[in-house]
N, C-alpha and C positions, 0 to 999 in steps of 0.2 A: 343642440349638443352635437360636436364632431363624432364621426362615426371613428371605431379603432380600425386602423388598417390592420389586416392579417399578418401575424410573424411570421419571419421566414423561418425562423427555429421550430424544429421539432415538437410536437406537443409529448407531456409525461405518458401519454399514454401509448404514443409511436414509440416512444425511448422506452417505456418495460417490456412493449411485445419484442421491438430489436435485442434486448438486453438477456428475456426469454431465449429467443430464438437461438443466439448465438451458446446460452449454454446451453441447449439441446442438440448445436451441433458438436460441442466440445470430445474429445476422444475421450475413450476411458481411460487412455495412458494418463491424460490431463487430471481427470478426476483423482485417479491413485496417486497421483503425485500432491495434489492436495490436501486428502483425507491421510494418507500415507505420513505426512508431517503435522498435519490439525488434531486429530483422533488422538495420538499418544499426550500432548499438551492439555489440550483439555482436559484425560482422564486423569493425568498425575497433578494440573490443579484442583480437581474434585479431594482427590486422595491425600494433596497436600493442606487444603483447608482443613480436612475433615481429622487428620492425625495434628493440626499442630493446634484444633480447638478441642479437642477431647482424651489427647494420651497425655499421663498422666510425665510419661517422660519425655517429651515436647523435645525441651530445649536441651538434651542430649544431643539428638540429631538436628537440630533444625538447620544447622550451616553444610551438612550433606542434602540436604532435602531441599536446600534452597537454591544450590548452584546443578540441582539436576534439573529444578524448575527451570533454572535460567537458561540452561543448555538443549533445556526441550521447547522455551521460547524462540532461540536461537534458531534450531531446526526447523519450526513452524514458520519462520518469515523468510529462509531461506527457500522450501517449499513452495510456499506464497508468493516467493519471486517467480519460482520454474514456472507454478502456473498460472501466472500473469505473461511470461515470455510464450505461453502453448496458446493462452488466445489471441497473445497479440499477433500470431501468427496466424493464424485463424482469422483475424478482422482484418489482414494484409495480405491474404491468399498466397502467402507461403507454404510449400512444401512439407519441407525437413528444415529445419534451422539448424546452423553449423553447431559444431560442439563446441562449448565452451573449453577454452587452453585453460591448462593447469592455474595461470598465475591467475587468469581471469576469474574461477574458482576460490583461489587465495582470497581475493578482492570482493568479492562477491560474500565469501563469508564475512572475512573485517566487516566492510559498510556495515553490513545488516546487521550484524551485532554492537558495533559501535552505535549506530543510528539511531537503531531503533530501542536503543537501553537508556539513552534518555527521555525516551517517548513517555513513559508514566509521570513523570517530572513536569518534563515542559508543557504538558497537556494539561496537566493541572494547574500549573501558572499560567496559561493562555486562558482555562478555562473563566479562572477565578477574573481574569483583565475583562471577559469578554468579547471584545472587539477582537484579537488576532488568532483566535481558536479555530475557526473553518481555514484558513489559510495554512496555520499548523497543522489541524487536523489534516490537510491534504497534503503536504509537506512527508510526512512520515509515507501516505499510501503512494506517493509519485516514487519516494526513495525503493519501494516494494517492486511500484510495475514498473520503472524503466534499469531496473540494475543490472537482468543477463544481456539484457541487447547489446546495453551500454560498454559494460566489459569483453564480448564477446569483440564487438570493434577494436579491443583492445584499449580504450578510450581512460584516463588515470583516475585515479576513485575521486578526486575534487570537487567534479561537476556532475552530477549526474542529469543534466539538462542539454549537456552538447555544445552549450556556448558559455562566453565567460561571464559569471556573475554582473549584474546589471547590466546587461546587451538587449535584456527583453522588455518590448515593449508593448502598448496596446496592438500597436499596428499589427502583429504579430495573433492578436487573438481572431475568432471569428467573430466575437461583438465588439464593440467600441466600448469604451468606458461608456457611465450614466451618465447625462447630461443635464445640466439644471433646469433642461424642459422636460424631462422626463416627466410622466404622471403619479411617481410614486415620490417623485425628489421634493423632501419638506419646502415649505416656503419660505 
């Protein structure tokens, strides 16, 4: 029996202490920036389940009650961007990151609310497929952590990858695609 040679990747367990570490370096501006837009979301979906399965007069308000939900989603991954922009800066040994310009702002809300409003949709149709679910599923978190950088460059809401759709290739990652010698690849 061939002995396995060692990965050069990282083991899960090197990746949660660095993953650890990095938010115990994180600022509290970071955190408040997070909790700041997370915490009102979360509590007004408790509050909206709880009044639209037990008050008696529901469907009065439920189309105010529903586009505050949306609006407090909207905040939450706007939020979610700032602070994925404060560690990306943090794992880059940046400073201060410039301020994002107004239009950048503009742009930054659009996306994320465009974006990610079809995320309970297409997640469900990925889901239900299978096979294209992890790639979605990462699809919506990539549109989260790369959107203030992106717009801060001033960069047009299109691409939020920096290059032009299909430009990217394996060569491009740090593993190679699997190979049908691989020891997990069916026979």
């Amino acid at each position: 029996m061939a002995h396995r040679q060692p990965s050069p990747l990282p083991t899960l367990i090197t990746l949660l202490e660095e993953a650890t570490h990095l938010l115990r370096r994180s600022t509290s501006g970071a955190w408040l920036t997070y909790y700041a837009s997370t915490v009102p979301f979360a509590l007004y979906l408790f509050y909206f389940l709880n009044d639209m399965s037990r008050s008696a007069n529901a469907g009065t308000h439920v189309l105010a009650s529903s586009l505050v939900l949306a609006l407090l989603y909207g905040v939450m991954k706007i939020g979610q961007a700032l602070y994925c922009d404060q560690m990306e800066a943090l794992v880059q040994g940046r400073q201060q990151a410039a301020a994002l310009p107004f239009r950048g702002w503009c742009r930054l809300v659009a996306s994320q609310m465009l974006v990610h409003s079809t995320a309970p949709w297409v997640l469900v149709i990925a889901l239900l497929a299978m096979l294209p679910f992890p790639w979605t599923y990462a699809f919506y978190h990539n549109v989260t952590i790369l959107a203030v950088d992106h717009f801060r460059r001033g960069a047009p809401p299109g691409n939020l990858s920096g290059s032009p759709p299909g430009s990217l290739t394996w060569s491009g990652c740090r593993t190679p695609p699997p190979s049908p010698s691989s020891s997990w690849w069916p026979s």
